[in-house]
N, C-alpha and C positions, 0 to 999 in steps of 0.2 A: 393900724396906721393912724398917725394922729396928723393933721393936717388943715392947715386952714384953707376952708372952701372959697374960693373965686367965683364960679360960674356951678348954679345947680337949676337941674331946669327939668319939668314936667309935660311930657304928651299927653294931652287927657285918651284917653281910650275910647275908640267911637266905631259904630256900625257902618259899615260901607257899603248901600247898594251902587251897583253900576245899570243902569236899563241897559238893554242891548247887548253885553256882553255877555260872556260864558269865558268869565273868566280863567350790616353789622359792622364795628367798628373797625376804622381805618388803623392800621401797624404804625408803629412809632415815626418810622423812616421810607415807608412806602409811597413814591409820586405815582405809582402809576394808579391807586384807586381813587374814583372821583369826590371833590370835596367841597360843600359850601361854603364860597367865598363869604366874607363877612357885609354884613347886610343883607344878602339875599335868602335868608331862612325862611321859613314859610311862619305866616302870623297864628296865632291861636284860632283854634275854633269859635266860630259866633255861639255864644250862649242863649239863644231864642231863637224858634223859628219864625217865619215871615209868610202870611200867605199872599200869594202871589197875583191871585185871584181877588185882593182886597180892593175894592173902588177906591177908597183914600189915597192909592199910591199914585192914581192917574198916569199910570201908561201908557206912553203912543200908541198906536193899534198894532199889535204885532209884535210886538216890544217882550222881551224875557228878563228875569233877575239875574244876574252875577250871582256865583255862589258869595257870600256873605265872609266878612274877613272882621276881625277883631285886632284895632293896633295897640301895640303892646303900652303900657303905662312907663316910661322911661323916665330914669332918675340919672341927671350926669353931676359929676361932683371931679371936677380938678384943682391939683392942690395951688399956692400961691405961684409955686415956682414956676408952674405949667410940665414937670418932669414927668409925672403921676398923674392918672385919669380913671375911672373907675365908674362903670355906668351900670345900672341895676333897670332892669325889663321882670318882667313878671315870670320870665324862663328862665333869664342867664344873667351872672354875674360877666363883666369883664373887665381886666384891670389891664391897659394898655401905659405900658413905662418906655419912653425916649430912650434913643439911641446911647444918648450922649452919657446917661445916669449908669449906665452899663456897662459898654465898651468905649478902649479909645477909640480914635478915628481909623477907621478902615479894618476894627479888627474885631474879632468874634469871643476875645479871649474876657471874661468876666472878671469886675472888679471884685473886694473884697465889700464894699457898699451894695454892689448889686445882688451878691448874695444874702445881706440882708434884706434888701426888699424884696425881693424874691422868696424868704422865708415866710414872710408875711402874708404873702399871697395864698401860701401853701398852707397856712392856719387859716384864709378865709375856704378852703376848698374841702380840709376836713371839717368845719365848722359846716359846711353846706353838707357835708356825706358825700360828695360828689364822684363817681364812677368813671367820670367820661372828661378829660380836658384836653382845648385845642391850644398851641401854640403856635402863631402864626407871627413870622419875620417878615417886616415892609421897610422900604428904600425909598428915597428921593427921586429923582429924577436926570441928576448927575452921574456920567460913566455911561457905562454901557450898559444896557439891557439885562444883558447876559453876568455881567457881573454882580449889579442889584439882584439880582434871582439868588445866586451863588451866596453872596455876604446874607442874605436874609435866611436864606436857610439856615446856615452856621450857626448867626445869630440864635435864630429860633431853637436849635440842636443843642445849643449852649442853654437857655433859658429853662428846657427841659428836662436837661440830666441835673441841673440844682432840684427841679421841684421833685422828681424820682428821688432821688436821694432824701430830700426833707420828709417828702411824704412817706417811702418805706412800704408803700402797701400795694402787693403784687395785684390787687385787683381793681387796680386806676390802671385805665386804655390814655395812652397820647395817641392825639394827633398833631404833626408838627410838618408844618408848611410854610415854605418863602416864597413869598408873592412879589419880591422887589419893589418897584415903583409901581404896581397895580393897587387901586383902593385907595389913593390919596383921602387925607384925612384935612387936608390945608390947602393952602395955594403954593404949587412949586415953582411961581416966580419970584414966590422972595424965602429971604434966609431962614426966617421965623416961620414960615410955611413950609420950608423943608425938614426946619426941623423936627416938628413935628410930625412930620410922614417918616421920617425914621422910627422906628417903636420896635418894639414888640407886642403882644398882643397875649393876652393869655385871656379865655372864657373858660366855661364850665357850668352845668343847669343847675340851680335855685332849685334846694328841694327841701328847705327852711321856710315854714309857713311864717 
């Protein structure tokens, strides 16, 4: 994908105590097995232990450690046009592409451009080896409920039988989920914020050192 980057941005990766607190693959088309929603993945393991018992940390009297979380190093990079997004963690690729680059309005049916960027994707996913990918369908805020669920699916259902096909290798697991207007990625009070809460979504884990 050749693309001129707009916005690339870096989380430095950092230790997090808290005092006080204590803190197999899914079928193509299966809703009823449970799924993480995007964002809520669990963080990498801490890399060093902490003794708890150290006088340097100065705990209140009584006071215990959180288990220890490592936040992942995030690379975002979207292209000029804002269509295309592509954000690199130290786990997972994900390359989330707009409604609009895909389908017409209200339909699930794939352009002949969508599947080329769609191919694309599918060369960064054997590029990574990657075994396991989620496609996941999100909607605006416009309509109903129930029909944001509905088109997001399709969508998503659409976006996977391309990379199946591109990819060809019966030992990639989909997982493919429409979450509709759940997980807004913008503000759905305006135009340019819904548009980009239409997407799709496609990850898959980094296994490219």
């Amino acid at each position: 994908m050749t693309t001129t980057p707009r916005l690339t941005g870096t989380l430095a990766a950092a230790l997090l105590f808290i005092a006080g607190l204590h803190g197999a693959p899914a079928a193509r088309a299966d809703d009823t097995d449970p799924s993480e929603p995007p964002g809520t993945e669990p963080s990498a393991t801490a890399p060093v232990k902490v003794d708890p018992t150290d006088p340097d940390l100065k705990l209140p009297e009584g006071a215990t450690l959180a288990e220890p979380k490592v936040l992942d190093i995030k690379s975002v990079v979207e292209d000029q046009s804002g269509d295309e997004r592509r954000e690199d963690t130290n786990a997972d690729v994900t390359f989330a592409l707009q409604a609009e680059v895909l389908f017409d309005k209200d339909s699930a049916k794939l352009s002949a451009e969508a599947k080329a960027r769609i191919a694309v994707i599918a060369e960064e996913i054997k590029k990574q080896n990657s075994a396991r990918v989620r496609v996941f369908g999100f909607t605006d805020n416009l309509g109903s409920s129930a029909h944001g669920d509905t088109l997001s699916k399709q969508r998503a259902n659409a976006v996977q039988a391309v990379l199946d096909q591109d990819l060809n290798d019966p030992g990639v697991t989909f997982e493919v989920r429409g979450y509709g207007e759940q997980y807004p990625i913008a503000d759905n009070s305006t135009e340019a914020g819904r548009k980009k809460n239409r997407r799709v979504e496609v990850s898959f884990p980094r296994t490219q050192e």
